[in-house]
C-alpha positions as CSV (number, residue, x, y, z in Angstrom):
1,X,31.5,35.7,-10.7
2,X,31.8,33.4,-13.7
3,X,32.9,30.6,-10.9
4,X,29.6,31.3,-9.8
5,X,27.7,31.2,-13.1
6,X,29.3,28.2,-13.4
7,X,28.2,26.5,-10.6
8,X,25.1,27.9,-10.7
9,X,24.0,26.9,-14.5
10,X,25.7,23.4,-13.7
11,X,23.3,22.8,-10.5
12,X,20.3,24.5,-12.7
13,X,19.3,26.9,-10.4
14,X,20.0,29.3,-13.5
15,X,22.2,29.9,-16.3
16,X,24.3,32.6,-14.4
17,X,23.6,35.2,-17.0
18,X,23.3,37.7,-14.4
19,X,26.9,37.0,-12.6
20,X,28.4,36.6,-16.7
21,X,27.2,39.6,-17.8
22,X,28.6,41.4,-14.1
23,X,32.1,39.4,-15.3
24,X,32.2,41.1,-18.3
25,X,31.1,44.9,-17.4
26,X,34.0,45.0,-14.9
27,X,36.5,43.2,-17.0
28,X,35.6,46.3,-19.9
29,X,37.3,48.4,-17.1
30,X,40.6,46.1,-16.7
31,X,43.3,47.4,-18.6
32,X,45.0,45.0,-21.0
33,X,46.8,42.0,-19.7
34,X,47.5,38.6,-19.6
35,X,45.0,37.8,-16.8
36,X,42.3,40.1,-18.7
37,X,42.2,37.7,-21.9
38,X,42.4,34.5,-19.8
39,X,39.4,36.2,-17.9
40,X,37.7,37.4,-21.0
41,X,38.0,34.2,-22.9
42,X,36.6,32.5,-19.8
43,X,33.5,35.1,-19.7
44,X,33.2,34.8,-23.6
45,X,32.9,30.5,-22.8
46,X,30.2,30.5,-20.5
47,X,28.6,33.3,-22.1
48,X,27.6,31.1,-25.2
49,X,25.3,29.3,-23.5
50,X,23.4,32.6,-22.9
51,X,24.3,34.7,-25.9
52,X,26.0,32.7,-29.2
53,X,26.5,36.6,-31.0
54,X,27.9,38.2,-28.0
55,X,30.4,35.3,-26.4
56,X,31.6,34.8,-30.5
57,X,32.4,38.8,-30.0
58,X,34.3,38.1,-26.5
59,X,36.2,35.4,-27.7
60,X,37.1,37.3,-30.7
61,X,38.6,40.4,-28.3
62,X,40.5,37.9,-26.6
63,X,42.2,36.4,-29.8
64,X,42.8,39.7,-30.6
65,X,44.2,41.2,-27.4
66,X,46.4,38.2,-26.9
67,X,48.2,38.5,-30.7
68,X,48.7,42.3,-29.5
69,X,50.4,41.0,-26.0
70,X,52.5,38.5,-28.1
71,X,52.2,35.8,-25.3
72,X,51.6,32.3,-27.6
73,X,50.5,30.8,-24.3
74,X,47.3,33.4,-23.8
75,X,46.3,32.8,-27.6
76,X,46.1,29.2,-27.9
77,X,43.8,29.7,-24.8
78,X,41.6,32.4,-26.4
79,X,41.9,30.4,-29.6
80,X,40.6,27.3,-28.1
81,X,37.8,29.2,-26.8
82,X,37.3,31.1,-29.9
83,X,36.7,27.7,-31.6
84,X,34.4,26.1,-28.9
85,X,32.0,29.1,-29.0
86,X,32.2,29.2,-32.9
87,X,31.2,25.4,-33.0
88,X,27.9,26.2,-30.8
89,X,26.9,28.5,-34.1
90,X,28.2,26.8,-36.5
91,X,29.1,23.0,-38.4
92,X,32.1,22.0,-35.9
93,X,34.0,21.5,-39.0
94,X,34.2,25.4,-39.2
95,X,35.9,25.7,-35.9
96,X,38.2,22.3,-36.1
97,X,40.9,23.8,-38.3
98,X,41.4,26.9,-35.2
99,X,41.3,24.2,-32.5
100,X,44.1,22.2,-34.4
101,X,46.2,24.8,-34.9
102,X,46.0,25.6,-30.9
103,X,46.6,22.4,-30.0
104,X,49.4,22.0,-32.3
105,X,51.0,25.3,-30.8
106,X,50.5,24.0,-27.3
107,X,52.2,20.8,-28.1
108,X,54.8,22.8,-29.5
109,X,55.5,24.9,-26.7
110,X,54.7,22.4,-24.1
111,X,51.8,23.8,-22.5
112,X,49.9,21.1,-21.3
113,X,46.8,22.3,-19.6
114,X,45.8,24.8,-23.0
115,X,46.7,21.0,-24.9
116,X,44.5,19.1,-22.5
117,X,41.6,21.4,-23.3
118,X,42.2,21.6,-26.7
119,X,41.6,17.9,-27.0
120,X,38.6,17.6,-25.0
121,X,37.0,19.8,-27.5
122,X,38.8,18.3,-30.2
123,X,37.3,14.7,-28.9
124,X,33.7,16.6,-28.5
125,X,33.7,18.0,-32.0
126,X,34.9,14.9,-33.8
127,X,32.2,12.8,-32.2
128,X,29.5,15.2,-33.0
129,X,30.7,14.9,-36.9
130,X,30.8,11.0,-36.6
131,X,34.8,11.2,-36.5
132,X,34.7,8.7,-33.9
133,X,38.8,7.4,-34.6
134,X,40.0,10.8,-34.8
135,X,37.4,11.6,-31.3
136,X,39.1,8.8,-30.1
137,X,42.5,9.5,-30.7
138,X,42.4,13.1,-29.6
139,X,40.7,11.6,-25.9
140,X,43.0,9.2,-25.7
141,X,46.2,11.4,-26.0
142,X,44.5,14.3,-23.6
143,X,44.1,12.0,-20.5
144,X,47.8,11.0,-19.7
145,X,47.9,15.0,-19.8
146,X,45.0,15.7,-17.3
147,X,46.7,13.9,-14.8
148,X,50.4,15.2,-15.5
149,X,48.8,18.7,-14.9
150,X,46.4,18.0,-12.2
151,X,43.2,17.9,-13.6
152,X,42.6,13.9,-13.9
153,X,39.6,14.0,-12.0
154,X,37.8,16.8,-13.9
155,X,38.7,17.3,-17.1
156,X,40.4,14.1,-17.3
157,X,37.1,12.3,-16.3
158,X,35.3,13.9,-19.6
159,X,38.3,12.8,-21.6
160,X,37.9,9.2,-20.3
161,X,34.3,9.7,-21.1
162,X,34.9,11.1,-24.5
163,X,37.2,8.1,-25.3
164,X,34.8,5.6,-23.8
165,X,32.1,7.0,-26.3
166,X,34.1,7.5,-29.6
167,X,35.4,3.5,-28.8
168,X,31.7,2.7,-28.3
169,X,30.6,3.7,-31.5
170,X,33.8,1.9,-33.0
171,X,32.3,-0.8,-31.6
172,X,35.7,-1.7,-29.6
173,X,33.4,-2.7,-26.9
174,X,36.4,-4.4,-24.5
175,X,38.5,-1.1,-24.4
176,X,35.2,1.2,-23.8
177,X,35.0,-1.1,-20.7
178,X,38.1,-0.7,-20.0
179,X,38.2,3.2,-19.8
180,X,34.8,3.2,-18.1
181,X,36.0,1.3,-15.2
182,X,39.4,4.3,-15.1
């Protein structure tokens, strides 16, 4: 279902709040786990494009029911998420310090794919507050992950694009060129 919201809102048929909403009423009836959080933090993602008070809520159930499962891995996830939604209601600077920490934790424990995530919305939210070094930095060190963990050619692509951007507004025209032609 959220697959489908997905690829639904990104083709702009709709914005899959019909198919999120379905996501969420049966995941209320999953008992806790793991794969429950990683859902729920998922549903509460795409869900703030539809409702910013309600996906804040979700991703705030999923930081919570991942601290009670003790699994690190799940909670940077949820907290990565919980940070993303929170920067769609409020000044990104109120969500960076919660995306750092995660992405320090997954650096710590070598998760690669939560890091990779963390620093394309790192890279997003430091552009957005005129960071543009630090949005550059954070791009730059996610895309040699994307492809280690096999996502070069999707998230990787919007980490190459986030670089390309924060070097652009550096002014470091030759090495913009450089990652737009990756």
């Amino acid at each position: 279902l959220i697959r489908r919201a997905k690829l639904l809102r990104n083709s702009g048929k709709n914005d899959g709040r019909s198919e999120t909403f379905e996501a969420h009423r049966l995941l209320s009836l999953a008992p806790p786990s793991a794969g429950r959080v990683r859902l729920l933090a998922d549903v509460a993602y795409v869900m703030a494009g539809i409702d910013a008070v309600r996906a804040n809520g979700l991703a705030q159930e999923a930081m919570a029911e991942a601290t009670a499962l003790g699994d690190l891995s799940i909670l940077v996830n949820a907290e990565i998420t919980f940070a993303r939604v929170c920067a769609r209601q409020m000044p990104p600077t109120d969500g960076m310090p919660t995306m750092r920490a995660a992405a320090d934790r997954a650096r710590e424990t070598g998760d690669l794919t939560a890091l990779t995530r963390a620093l394309v919305n790192i890279s997003d939210a430091e552009y957005e507050l005129g960071h543009y070094t630090e949005s550059a930095e954070a791009a730059g060190e996610g895309v040699p992950h994307a492809d280690r963990v096999g996502v070069g050619r999707t998230t990787g692509v919007f980490l190459l694009a986030n670089h390309a951007e924060a070097l652009m507004a550096l002014g470091r025209w030759d090495e913009a060129d450089a990652r737009l032609a990756e």
